[in-house]
C-alpha positions in Angstrom: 142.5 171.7 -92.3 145.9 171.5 -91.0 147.8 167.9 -90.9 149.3 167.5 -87.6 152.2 165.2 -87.1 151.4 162.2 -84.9 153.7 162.6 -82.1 152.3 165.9 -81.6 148.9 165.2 -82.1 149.7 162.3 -78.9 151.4 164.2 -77.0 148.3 167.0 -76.7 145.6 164.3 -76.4 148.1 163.1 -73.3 148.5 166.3 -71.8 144.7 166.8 -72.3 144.0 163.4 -70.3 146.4 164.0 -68.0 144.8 167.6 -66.7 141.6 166.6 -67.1 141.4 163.0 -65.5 139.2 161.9 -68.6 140.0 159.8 -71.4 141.1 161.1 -74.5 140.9 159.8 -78.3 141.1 160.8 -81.6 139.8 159.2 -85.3 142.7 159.5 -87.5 142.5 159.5 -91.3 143.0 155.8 -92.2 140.4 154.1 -89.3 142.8 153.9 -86.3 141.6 155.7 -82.8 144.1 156.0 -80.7 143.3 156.9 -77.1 144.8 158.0 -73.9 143.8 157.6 -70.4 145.7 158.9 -67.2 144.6 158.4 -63.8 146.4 158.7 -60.6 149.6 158.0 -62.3 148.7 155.0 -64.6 148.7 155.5 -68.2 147.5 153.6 -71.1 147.7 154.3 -74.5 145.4 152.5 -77.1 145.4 151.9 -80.9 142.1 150.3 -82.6 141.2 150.0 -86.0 137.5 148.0 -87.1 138.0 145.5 -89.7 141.9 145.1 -90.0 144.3 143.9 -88.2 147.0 146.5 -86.7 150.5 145.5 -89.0 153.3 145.1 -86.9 155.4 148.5 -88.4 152.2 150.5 -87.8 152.4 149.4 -83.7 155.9 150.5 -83.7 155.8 153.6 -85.3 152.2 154.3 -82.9 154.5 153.4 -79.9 157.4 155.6 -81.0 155.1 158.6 -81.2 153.5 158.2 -78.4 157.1 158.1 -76.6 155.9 154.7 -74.7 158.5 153.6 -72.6 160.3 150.3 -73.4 159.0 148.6 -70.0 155.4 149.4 -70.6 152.9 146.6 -69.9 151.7 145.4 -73.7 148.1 144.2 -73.7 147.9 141.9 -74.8 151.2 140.5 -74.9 151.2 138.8 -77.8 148.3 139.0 -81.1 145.6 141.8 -81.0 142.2 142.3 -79.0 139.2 141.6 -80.8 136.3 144.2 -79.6 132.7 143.6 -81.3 130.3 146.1 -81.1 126.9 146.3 -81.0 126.6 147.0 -84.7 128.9 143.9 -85.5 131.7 145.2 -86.2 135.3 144.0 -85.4 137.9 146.4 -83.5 141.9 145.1 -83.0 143.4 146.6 -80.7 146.5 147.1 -78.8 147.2 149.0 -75.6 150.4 149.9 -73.7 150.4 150.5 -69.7 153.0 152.0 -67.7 153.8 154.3 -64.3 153.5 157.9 -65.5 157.7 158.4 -63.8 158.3 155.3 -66.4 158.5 158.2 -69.5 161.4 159.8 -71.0 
């Protein structure tokens, strides 16, 4: 199976959200998800992982793929989101909002 580079494997989960109104995400090799949802111009982009936290350089180099714009709503601000599901497991996560005009 072909390796595909991250900003390219964002940027076709983005266009696939974007035509088809539904969220988008993708398991990558080492735990993350990363999802996008676009609707009626708002965008969020999402990065998760179960277990462990997110490390700092890994949200930057997830934000710079994903060609997030520098205004974009982080959420939370500050820390990571802790998600529990049913099975017990921990999710951190971090999420980026923004105005779909707000990217490069």
């Amino acid at each position: 199976m072909r390796r595909v580079p991250l900003p390219e494997l964002l940027a076709e989960l983005k266009r696939q959200a974007t035509q088809s109104g539904q969220d988008r995400s993708c398991a990558l090799s080492h735990g993350a998800r990363v999802a996008w949802r676009v609707r009626s111009g708002e965008v969020v982009f999402s990065v998760a992982r179960p277990k462990v936290r997110l490390g700092d350089s890994e949200l930057i180099v997830f934000k710079a793929a994903a060609q997030v714009p520098a205004e974009a709503e982080r959420i939370p601000v500050e820390g990571q989101q802790e998600l529990r599901t049913d099975d017990g497991t921990t999710w951190h996560r971090v999420a980026w909002k923004y105005r779909q005009g707000e990217t490069p």
